[in-house]
Steps between C-alpha positions, in 0.01 A plus 500: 500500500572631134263154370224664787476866392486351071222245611351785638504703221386288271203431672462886533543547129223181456206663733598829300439308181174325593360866674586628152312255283198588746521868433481452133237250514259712727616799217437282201173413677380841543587598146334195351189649710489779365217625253573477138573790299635570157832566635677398851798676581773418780715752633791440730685779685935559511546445820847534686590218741314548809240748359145310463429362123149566313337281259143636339308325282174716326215378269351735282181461308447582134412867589866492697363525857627274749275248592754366762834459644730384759785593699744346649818686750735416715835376596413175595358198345209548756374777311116437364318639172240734586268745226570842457092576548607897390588375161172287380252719310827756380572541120843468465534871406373596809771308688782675652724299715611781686125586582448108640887408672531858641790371729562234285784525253530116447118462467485758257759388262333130517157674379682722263663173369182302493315767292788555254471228226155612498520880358 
């Protein structure tokens, strides 16, 4: 019984692995993607245990506008990177978190993190 449930975990813990290296392949993907700027910035949000992380990645142009960037939440490794269409065409002065996450807290403190090596 006790050899049963360890087998089992360890194959648990192995299809966690592998679903893990997917996630940051398809992120790594989608951040390779992206347009070119003078400066790309990632942001990741403090997230408690079960609360859903946030990782942002921004280009910005010479003229520090975003030319693009990419989301990615959730709690599982089936979350997917998606754009943040609301951000492209913003100078980075113009950008308030609070303004784009309303509801957000996590997603705000990823953008706020992305942008701040920047200023």
């Amino acid at each position: 019984m006790t050899t049963t449930l360890i087998t089992i975990a360890l194959i648990a813990w192995c299809i966690q692995i592998v679903f893990s290296w997917f996630q940051i392949r398809r992120f790594n993907q989608a951040f390779l993607a992206m347009k070119k700027g003078t400066y790309l910035g990632v942001g990741r949000s403090k997230g408690k245990r079960f609360m859903p992380r946030v990782l942002i990645a921004i280009s910005l142009d010479e003229n520090k506008v975003v030319i693009d960037s990419v989301i990615m939440k959730g709690i599982t490794v089936f979350a997917l990177p998606k754009p943040i269409l609301q951000l492209h065409g913003l100078s980075v002065s113009k950008i308030i978190p609070e303004k784009i996450f309303p509801n957000d807290a996590a997603s705000q403190s990823a953008l706020t993190t992305a942008l701040t090596a920047n200023n």
